[in-house]
Every structure is written in C-alpha cells, then in structure tokens.
N, C-alpha and C positions, 0 to 999 in steps of 0.2 A: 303599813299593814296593821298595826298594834294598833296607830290611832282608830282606824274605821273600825278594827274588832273591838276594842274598848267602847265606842262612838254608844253603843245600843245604853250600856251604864252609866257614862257619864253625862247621856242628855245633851241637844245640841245646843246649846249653849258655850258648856264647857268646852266640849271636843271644838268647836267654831272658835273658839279663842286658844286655844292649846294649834289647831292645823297648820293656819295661811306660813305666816311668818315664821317661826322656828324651822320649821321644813323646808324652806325654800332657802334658808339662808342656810342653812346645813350642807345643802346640797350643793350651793354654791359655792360654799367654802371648800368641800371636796374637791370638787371640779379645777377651782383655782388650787390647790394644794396640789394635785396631781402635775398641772400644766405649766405650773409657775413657780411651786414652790412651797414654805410654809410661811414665808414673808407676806406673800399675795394673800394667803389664807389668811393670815391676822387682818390685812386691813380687809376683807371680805366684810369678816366677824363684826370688824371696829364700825365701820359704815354703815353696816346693818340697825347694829343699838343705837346709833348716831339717826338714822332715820326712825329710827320705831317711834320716838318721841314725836315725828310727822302724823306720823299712822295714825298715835293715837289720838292725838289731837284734831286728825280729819273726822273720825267716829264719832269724837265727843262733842263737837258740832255739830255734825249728819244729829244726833242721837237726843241731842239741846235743841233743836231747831224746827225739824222736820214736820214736827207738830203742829208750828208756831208761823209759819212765812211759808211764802210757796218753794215747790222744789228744787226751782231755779237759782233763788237767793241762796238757800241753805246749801247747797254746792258749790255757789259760787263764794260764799262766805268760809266753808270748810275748806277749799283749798287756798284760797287765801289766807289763813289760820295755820293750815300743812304749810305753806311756803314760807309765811315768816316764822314760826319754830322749827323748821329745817335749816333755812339759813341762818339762824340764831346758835343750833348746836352743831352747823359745822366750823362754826366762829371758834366756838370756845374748844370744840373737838382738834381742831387745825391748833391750837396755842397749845392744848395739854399733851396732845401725843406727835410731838416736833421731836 
C-alpha cells in the first residue's frame, strides 16, 4: 500500500525496482515464520539474497541484449546466465551458512 501511494513520486522506475522482490519475499518469510517457525523464516530470507544475484543477472542480460540478437536468444541466453550464477551462489551459500 505505501509502495503504490509512494509509486506517483518515485517514478516507475524506482517503485519497479523497490516492488517485485522485497515484497514477495517478505511475505514469504511471514508465512513460513508463522507455520514453521523462525528457523524456516531465516532460510526464506537467506534463499531469497541467494537468488536475487539470479534475478539480476537475468535483467542484465534481458537489458545487454535485447537490442542486439533476436528475443529468443536473449532469453534463452538470460536464463542460462540466471542458472549458472544460481547455481554458483547456492555453492558458496551451502559452504558458508552449514
């Protein structure tokens, strides 16, 4: 509610990068905190930053590309780019938070 009444000042832009992600995984972390716990709510949280590093690296693809090669490649290139820096920071994620 604060972000969409904010949304008119901040330009969508901002409010577009402030929405998706924080909100959802907020929510989510509620949800498991309630039904699970506050253990379940940490690794909600931890999985979440563990993936944003996917996120953004699909965008910055989508966002490098899209220009440049048809839209098929640049997707298929962007999740291929999400999937190996996913699986790369659940590598290093799984070693540091054992």
């Amino acid at each position: 509610l604060l972000l969409t009444t904010a949304a008119r000042h901040l330009g969508p832009a901002l409010s577009g990068l402030l929405s998706p992600v924080p909100v959802f995984l907020l929510v989510m972390a509620i949800f498991a905190q309630r039904s699970q716990g506050p253990d379940a709510s940490i690794r909600v949280l931890r999985g979440g930053v563990i993936g944003s590093f996917a996120f953004a690296v699909f965008f910055l693809v989508v966002g490098a590309l899209l220009g440049r090669v048809g839209i098929g490649a640049t997707y298929a290139l962007a999740s291929l780019g999400a999937l190996v820096v996913n699986g790369a920071a659940l590598g290093v994620g799984r070693r540091l938070f054992r």
